[in-house]
C-alpha positions in Angstrom: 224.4 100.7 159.7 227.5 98.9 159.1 228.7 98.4 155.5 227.4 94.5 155.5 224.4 95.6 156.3 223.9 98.6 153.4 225.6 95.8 150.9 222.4 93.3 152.5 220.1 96.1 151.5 221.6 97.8 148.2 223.0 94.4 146.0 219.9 94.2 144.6 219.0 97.5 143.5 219.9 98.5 140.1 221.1 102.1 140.7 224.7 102.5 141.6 225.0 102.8 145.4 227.5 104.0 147.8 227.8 104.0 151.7 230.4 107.3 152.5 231.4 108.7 155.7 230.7 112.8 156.7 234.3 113.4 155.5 233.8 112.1 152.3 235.4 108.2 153.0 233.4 105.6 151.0 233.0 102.9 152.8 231.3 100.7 150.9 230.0 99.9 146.9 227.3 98.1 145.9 227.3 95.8 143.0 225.3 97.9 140.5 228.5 100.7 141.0 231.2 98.0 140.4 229.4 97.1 136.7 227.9 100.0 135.8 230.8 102.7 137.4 233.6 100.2 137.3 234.8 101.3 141.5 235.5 98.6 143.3 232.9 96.5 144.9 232.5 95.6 149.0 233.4 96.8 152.4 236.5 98.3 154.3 238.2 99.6 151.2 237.9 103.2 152.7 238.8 105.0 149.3 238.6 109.0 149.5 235.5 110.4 147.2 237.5 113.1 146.8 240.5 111.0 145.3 237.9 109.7 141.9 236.2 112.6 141.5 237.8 115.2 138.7 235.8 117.9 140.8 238.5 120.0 143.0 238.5 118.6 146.4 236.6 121.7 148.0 233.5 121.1 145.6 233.4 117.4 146.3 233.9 118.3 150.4 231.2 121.1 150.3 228.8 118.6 148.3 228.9 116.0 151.0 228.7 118.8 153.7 225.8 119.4 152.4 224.4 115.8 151.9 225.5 115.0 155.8 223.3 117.8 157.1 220.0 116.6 155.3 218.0 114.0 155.0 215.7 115.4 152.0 217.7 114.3 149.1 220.5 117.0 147.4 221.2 117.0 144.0 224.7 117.4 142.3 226.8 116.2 139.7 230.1 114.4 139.8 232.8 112.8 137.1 234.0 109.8 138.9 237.5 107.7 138.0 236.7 104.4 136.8 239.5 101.1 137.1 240.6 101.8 133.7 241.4 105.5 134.3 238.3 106.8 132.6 235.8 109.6 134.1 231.8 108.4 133.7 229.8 111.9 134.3 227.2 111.1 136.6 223.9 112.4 138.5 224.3 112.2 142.4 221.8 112.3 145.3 223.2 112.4 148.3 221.2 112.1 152.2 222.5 111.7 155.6 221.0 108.4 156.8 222.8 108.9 160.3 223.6 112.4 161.8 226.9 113.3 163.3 227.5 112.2 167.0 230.0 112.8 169.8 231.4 109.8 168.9 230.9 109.0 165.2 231.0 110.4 162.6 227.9 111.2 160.0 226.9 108.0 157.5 225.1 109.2 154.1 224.2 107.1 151.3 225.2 108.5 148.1 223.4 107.3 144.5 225.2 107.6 141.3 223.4 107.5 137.8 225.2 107.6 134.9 224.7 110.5 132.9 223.4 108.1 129.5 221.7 106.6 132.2 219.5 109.7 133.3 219.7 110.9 129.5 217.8 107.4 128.5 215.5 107.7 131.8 214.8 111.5 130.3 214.2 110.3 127.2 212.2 107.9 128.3 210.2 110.1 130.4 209.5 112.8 127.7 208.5 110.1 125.4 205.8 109.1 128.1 204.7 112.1 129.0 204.2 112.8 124.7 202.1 109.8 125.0 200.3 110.6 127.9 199.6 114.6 126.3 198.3 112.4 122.9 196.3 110.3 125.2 194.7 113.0 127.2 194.0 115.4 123.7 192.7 111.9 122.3 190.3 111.5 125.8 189.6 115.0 125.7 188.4 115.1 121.8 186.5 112.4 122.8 184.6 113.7 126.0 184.0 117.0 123.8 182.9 114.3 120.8 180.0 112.6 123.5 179.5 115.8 125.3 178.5 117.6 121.9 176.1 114.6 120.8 175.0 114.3 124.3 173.8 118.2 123.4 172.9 117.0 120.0 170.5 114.0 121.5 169.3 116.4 124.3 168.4 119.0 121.6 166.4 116.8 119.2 164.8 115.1 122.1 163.5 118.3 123.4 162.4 119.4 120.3 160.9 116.7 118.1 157.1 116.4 118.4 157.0 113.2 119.9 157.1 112.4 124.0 160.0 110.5 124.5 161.0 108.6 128.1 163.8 106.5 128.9 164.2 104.5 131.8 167.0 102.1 132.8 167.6 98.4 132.4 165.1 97.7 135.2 162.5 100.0 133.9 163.1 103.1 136.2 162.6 106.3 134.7 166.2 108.6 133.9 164.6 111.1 131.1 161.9 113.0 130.0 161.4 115.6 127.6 159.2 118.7 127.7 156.8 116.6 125.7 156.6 114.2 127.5 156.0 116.1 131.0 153.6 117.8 128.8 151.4 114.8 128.4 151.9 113.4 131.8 151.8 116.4 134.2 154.9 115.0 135.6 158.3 117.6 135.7 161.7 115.1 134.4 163.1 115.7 138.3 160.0 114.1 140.0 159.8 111.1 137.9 163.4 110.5 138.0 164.4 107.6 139.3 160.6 106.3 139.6 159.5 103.1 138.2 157.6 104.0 134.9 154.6 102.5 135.7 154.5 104.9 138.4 153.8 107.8 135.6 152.9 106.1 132.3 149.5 105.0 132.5 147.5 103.7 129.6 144.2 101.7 129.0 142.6 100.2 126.1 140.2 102.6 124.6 137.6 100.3 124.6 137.6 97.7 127.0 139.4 100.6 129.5 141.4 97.9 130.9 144.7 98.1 131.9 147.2 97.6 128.8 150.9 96.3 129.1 154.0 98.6 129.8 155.5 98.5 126.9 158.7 99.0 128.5 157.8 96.0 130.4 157.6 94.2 127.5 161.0 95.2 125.7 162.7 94.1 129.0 161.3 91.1 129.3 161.6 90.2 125.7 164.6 92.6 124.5 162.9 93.7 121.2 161.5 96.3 119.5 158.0 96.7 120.3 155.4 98.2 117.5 153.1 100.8 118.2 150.0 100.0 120.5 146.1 100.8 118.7 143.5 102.1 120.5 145.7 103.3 123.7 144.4 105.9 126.1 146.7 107.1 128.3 145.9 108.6 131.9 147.3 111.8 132.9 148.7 112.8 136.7 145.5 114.9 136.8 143.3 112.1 135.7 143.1 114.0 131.9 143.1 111.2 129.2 144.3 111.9 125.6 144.5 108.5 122.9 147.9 107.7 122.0 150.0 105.6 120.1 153.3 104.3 121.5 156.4 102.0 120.4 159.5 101.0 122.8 163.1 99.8 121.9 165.9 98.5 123.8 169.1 100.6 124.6 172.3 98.4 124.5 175.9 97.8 123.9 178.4 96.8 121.9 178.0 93.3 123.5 174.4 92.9 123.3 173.9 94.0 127.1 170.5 95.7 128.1 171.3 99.3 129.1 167.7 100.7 129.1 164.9 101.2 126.9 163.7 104.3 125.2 159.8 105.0 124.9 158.2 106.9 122.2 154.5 108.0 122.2 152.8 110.8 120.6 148.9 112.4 120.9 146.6 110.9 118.2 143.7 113.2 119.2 143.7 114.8 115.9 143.7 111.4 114.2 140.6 110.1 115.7 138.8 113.3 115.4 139.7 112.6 111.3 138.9 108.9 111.4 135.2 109.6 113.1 134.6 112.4 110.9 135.6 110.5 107.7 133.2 107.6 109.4 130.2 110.4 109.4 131.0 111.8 106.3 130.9 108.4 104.8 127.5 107.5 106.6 126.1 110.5 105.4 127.5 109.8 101.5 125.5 106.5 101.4 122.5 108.5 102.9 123.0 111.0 100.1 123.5 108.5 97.3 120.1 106.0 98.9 118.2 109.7 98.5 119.5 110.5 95.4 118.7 107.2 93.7 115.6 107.9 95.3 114.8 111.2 93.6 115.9 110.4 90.3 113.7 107.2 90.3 110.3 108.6 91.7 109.7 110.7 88.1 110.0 108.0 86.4 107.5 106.0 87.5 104.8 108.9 86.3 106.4 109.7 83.1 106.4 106.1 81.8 103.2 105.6 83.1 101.9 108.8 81.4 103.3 107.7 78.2 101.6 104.4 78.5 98.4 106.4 78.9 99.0 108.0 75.6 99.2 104.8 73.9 95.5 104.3 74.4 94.0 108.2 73.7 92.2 109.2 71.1 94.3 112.3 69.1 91.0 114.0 69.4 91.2 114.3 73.0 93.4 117.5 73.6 92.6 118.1 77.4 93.2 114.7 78.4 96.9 115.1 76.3 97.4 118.1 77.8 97.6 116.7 81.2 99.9 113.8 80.6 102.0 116.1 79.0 102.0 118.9 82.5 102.6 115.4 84.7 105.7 114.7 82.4 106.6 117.9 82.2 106.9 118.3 86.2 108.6 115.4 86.1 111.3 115.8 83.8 111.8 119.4 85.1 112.5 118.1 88.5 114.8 115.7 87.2 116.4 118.3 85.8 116.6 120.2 88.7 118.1 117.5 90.8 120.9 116.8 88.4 121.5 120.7 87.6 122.2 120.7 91.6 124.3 118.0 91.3 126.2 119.0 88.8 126.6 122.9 90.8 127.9 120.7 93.6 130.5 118.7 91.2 131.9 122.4 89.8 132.1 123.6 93.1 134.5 120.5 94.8 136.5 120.2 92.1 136.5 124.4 91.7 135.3 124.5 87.9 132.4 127.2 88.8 132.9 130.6 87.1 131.3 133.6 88.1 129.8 136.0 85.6 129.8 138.9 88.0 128.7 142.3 87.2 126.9 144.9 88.5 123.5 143.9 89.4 120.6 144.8 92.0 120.4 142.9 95.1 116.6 144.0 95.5 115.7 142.3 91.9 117.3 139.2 92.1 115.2 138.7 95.7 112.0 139.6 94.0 112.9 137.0 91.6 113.5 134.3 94.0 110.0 135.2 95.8 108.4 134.2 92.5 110.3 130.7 92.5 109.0 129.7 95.6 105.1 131.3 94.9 103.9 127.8 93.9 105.3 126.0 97.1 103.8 128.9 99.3 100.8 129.3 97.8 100.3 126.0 98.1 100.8 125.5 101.9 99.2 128.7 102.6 102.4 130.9 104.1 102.2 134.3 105.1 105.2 135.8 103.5 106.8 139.1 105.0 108.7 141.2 103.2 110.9 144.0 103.9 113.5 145.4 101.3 115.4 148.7 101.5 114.0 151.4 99.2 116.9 152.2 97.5 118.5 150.2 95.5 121.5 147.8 96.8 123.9 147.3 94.0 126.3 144.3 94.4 129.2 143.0 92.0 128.0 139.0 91.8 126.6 137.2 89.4 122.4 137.2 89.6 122.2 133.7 88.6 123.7 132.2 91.1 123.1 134.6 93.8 119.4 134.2 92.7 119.8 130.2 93.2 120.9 131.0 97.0 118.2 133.0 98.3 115.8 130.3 96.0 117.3 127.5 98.0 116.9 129.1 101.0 113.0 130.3 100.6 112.5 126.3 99.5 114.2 125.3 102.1 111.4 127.5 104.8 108.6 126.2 102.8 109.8 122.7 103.1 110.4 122.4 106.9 107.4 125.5 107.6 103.8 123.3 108.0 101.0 125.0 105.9 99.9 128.6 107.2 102.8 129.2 108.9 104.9 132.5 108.5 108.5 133.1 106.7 110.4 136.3 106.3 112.8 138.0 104.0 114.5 141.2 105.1 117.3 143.1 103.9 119.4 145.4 105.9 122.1 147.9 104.7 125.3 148.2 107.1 128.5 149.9 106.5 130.6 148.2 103.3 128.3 145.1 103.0 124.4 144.2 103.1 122.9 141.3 105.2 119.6 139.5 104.0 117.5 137.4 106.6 115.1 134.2 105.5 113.2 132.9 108.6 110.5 131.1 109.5 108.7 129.3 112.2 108.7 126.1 111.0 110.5 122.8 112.6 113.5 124.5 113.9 117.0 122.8 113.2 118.8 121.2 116.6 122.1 122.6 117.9 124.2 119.6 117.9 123.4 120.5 114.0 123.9 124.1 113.2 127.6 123.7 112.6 127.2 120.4 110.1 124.2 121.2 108.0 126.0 123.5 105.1 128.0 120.3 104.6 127.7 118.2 101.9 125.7 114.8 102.3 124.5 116.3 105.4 120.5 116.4 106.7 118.8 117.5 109.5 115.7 115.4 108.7 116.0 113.1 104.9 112.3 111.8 105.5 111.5 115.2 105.3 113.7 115.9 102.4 112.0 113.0 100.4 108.7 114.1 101.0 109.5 117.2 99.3 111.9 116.2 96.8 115.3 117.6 97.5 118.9 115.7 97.7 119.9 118.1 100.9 122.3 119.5 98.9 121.2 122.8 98.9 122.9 124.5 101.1 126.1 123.3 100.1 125.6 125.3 97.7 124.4 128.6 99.1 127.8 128.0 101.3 130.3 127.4 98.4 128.2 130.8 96.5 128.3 133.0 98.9 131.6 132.3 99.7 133.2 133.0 96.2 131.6 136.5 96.2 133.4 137.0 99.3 130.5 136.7 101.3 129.1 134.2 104.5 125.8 132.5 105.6 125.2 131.7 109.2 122.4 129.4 110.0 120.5 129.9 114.1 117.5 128.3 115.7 116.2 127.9 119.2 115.7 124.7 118.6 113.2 121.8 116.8 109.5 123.5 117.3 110.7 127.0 117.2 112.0 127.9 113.8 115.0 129.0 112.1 117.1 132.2 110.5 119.4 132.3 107.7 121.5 135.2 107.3 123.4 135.9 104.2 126.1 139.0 104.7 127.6 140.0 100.9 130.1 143.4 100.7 128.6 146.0 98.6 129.7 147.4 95.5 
């Protein structure tokens, strides 16, 4: 390289430059060293490094020894003479750009930067590098920030009681939680990445057609939408639960679509509540179409008896004797009817007191066998009886308990057709006592055993009417029973082949 030639190549750099022979000659300085250095600027001047630097001569030679036998850049430091007999400290690095020969001697290529220079270009370094700490602490606190509500999201998504999916802004599926594989018998990893209609079926519970993704939808529109009524959804085994769902769009600052996130949760529960309240409804307008029934049919007698007595003569006694035993019935069953509603009003709304105190269990069933005589003299039943022979003492109240096992000897005579048998036993176990009413009368169905101690419920309300009863009373013999700490348990083979009540009460 001749000195043109590094001039050519180093005028336009803006570091101070120098071309200088292996023993330390310069032989040439670019224009940055003339302004910034103040040496003397071009070729051929062949000025001795040696004779500007303060450095001793030995230093300055050993420095560019060193710089002549490498071409990896060397460090050092030199003070260096400017025109106007002033030293500038500067920052060298030195490299041989062409190794000694035979015939010529080594060239190296020598930068100079002032030392305010190198302190500025520090300075401005370390002032970077404090920017570039702040800005990685700031990115960091900021990747901990989204990584903590990643967990949080992650956390609450696992855990609420919803099924939640999310898919992406074309509808492919990127979560699930456990809920949601729950309900689907997909695992998050094999639906990954599938199109949701792959795993999210649903139906309409009627119709059971096909109903619109709602992820679909949100797409296509980019809304919210509600939750769906009367959705079944289809499991990966075929299993079907009803559901209700809603779906809303994921997006960004700017309004773009990111994804959608689906919500959906099991409404089995619900329905099983809505029909039930449906029945329960049904069987309260039965009730009420019975019980103005009831309340109606003694009426008609009683007003017609007390037309009758209009027209007797006072002298008549037999003939004002029987009107008066036909409004007498009446009035007593009237009585009856609304003392068992008003039992059943205490009982909801938990007014009824027991007066209990130490009382025979076999009196009070003697007692209930003579409440019933007339109905099963009447038909013509065969009652058998078996009682312990020592007494069973209870701690309940004999009224009441009296009013259960009445109920429940009607209740055989009632649905029992005339000369048939009923039974009432009584059998002493450890710590409580167990009394048995059966008969073989119509028998109660199955799909029934579990609803009849219900309120409004009946097996049969033509048979009811025709023997005047609400169906009512074994409500009550339930809600008794059960406040002396006791249970009832109703069991039949089926209609035709009779049925057993058993009442179990703890002993005193």
């Amino acid at each position: 390289m001749t000195p043109e030639q590094f001039l050519q190549l180093t005028d336009p750099l803006p570091e101070p430059t120098l071309l200088v022979s292996g023993r330390g000659s310069i032989l040439a300085v670019n224009r940055a060293a003339q302004q910034r250095i103040g040496l003397p600027y071009g070729a051929g001047n062949q000025t001795s490094l040696t004779s500007l630097a303060a450095e001793s001569s030995d230093e300055v030679v050993h420095y560019v020894r060193k710089c002549s036998a490498s071409r990896q850049m060397v460090l050092g430091a030199l003070r260096l003479r400017r025109s106007d007999g002033e030293h500038i400290a500067c920052r060298a690095e030195g490299a041989v750009i062409r190794p000694r020969q035979e015939h010529l001697e080594a060239l190296l290529i020598l930068r100079l930067l002032p030392k305010e220079t190198v302190v500025g270009r520090f300075l401005a370094l370390n002032e970077q590098v404090c920017k570039l700490n702040k800005e990685n602490v700031r990115r960091r606190q900021t990747e901990e920030a989204l990584r903590a509500q990643k967990e949080w999201l992650q956390v609450t998504l696992e855990s609420i009681g919803d099924a939640v999916i999310a898919t992406d802004a074309i509808g492919n599926v990127v979560f699930m939680n456990p809920m949601a594989e729950a309900y689907l018998g997909w695992t998050e990893d094999d639906a990954a990445g599938r199109p949701l209609t792959d795993v999210f079926h649903i139906l309409n519970e009627h119709s059971r057609q096909p109903v619109d993704n709602p992820v679909a939808e949100v797409i296509r529109r980019g809304a919210v939408i509600g939750l769906a009524n009367h959705t079944v959804l289809i499991d990966r085994n075929g299993g079907e639960r009803p559901i209700e769902d809603s779906a809303a769009p994921i997006k960004d600052g700017e309004g773009t679509l990111l994804g959608v996130i689906l919500v959906f949760h099991d409404v089995t529960a619900q329905r099983h509540a809505e029909r039930e309240l449906r029945k329960a409804a049904r069987r309260k307008d039965e009730f009420l179409a019975t019980l103005a029934h009831e309340l109606r049919n003694p009426l008609a007698p009683i007003r017609n008896s007390l037309e009758v007595l209009k027209h007797f003569d006072s002298s008549d006694d037999e003939a004002v004797k029987n009107v008066h035993a036909t409004m007498d019935r009446q009035l007593s069953l009237m009585v009856r009817l609304i003392d068992d509603l008003l039992d059943v009003s205490r009982i909801s709304r938990g007014k009824l007191e027991l007066r209990a105190q130490r009382t025979e269990l076999q009196s009070i069933l003697r007692q209930s066998l003579e409440t019933c005589r007339p109905l099963t003299d009447f038909a013509g039943h065969v009652i058998d009886v078996s009682l312990p022979d020592e007494p069973v003492y209870l701690n309940g109240d004999s009224v009441r308990l009296a009013q259960v096992f009445s109920n429940l000897l009607n209740n055989a005579c009632k649905f029992t057709p005339a000369g048939g048998r009923i039974g009432l036993s009584c059998i002493v176990l450890s710590g409580h006592v167990e009394v048995s009413v059966t008969d073989n009368g119509v028998g109660i169905p199955e799909s029934n055993l579990d609803s009849i101690f219900e309120m409004f419920s009946q097996v049969d309300s033509s048979l009811e009417r025709s023997h005047g009863g609400l169906g009512i009373g074994l409500t009550l013999v339930k809600q008794v029973v059960g406040l002396h700490g006791g249970s009832v348990k109703a069991s039949s083979s089926g209609r035709g082949y009779g049925s057993e009540f058993v009442v179990r009460l703890p002993l005193m």
